[in-house]
C-alpha positions in Angstrom: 125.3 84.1 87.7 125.2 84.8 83.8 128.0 84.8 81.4 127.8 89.2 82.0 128.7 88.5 85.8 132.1 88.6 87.0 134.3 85.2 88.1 136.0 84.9 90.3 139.4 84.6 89.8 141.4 81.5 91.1 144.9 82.3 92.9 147.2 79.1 93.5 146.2 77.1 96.8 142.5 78.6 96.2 139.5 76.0 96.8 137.8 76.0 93.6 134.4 75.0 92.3 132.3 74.7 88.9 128.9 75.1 89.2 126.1 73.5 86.9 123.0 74.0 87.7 119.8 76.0 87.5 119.5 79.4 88.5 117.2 78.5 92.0 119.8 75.1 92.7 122.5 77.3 92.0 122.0 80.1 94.7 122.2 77.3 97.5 124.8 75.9 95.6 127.0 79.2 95.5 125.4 79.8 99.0 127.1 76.7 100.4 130.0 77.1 98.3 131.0 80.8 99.8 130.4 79.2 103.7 133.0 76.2 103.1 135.5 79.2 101.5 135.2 78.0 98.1 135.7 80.3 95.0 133.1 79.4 92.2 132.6 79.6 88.3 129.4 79.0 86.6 128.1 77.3 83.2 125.0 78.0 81.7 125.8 75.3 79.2 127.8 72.2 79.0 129.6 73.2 76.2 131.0 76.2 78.4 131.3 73.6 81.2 133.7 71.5 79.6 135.6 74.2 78.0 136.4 75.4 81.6 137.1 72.0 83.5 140.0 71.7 80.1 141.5 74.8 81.6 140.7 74.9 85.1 141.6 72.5 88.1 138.4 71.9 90.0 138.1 71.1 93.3 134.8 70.6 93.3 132.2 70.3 90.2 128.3 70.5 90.7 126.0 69.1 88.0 122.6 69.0 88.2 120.8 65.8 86.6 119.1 67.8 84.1 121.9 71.1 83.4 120.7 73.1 80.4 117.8 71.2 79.8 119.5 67.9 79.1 118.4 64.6 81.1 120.4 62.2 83.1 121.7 60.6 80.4 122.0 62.9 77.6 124.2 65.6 80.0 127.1 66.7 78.5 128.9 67.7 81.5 128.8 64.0 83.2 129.3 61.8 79.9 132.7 64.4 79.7 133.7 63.4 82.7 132.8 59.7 83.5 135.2 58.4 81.2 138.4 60.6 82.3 140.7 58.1 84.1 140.7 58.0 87.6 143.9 59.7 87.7 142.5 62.7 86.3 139.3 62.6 88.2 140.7 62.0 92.0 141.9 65.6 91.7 138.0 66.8 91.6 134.7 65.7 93.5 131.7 65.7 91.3 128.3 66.1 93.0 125.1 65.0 91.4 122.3 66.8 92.3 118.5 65.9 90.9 114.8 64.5 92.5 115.6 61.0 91.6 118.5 60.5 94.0 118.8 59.3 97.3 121.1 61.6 99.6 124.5 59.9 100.0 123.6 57.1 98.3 127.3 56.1 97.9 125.8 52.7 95.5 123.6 55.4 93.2 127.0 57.7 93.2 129.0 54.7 91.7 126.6 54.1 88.6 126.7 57.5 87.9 130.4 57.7 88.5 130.3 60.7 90.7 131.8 60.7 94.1 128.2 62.4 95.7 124.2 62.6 95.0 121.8 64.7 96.6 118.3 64.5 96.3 116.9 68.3 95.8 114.6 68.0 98.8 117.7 67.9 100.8 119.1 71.2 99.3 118.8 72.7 102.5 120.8 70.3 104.1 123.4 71.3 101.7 125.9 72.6 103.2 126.5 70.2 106.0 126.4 67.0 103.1 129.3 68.9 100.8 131.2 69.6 104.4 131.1 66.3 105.2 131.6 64.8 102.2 134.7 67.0 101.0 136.2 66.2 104.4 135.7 62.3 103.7 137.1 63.0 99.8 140.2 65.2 101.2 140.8 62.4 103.7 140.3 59.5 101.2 143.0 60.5 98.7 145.4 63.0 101.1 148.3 60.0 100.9 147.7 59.4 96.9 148.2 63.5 96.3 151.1 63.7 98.9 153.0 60.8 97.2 152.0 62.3 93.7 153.0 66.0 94.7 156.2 64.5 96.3 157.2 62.5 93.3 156.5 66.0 91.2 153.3 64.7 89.1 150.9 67.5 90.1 
């Protein structure tokens, strides 16, 4: 989708997702995204990327390892978001998508301080590896947002 494309637009209580990717990653991405009911906006740079995760609750954000021609370790979008505090960041699960990754690889997800990585081999697996893990992430912090949401926090 390119900058000329419409967004979607998010309504309160919507399931919402940024995506950051390639063009061929991000069809399956947006495939996967439309099946689990999710509504979706898309960066074609990181600069755009952060400017819309300031404004936008995400439920879910996809990055791939090397987003607008960056690599692992120079990407804008993941060193933006690995140093938020965990308060800000249990509101949103961050996939990692790239060839060097090992599909759930919960240990490989912790260095890079995302809660999921999926190896691009697996990409047509995808949809059944973000179902199960945004049911494990829902479950995981349910209590934390109740008590949060109860005590008027967000």
């Amino acid at each position: 989708m390119s900058s000329t494309e419409k967004m979607d637009f998010f309504e309160v209580g919507d399931l919402t997702s940024l995506i950051c990717t390639d063009p061929n990653v991000g069809e399956v991405v947006r495939a996967t995204l439309r099946d689990l009911n999710f509504k979706f906006h898309t960066a074609e740079t990181g600069e755009i990327a952060i400017e819309r995760t300031r404004y936008n609750p995400y439920d879910i954000i996809v990055i791939q390892d090397n987003f607008a021609g960056s690599s692992l370790k120079s990407n804008a979008v993941l060193n933006y978001l690995s140093p938020l505090s965990m308060a800000q960041r249990r509101y949103s699960m961050v996939v990692l998508i790239g060839s060097g990754f090992k599909t759930l690889d919960a240990m490989q997800a912790f260095g890079q301080s995302v809660r999921l990585v999926v190896n691009t081999t697996d990409l047509p697996n995808f949809t059944a590896i973000l179902k199960k893990s945004w049911t494990e992430f829902q479950a995981m912090y349910r209590i934390y947002k109740e008590v949060f949401a109860a005590l008027g926090e967000k």
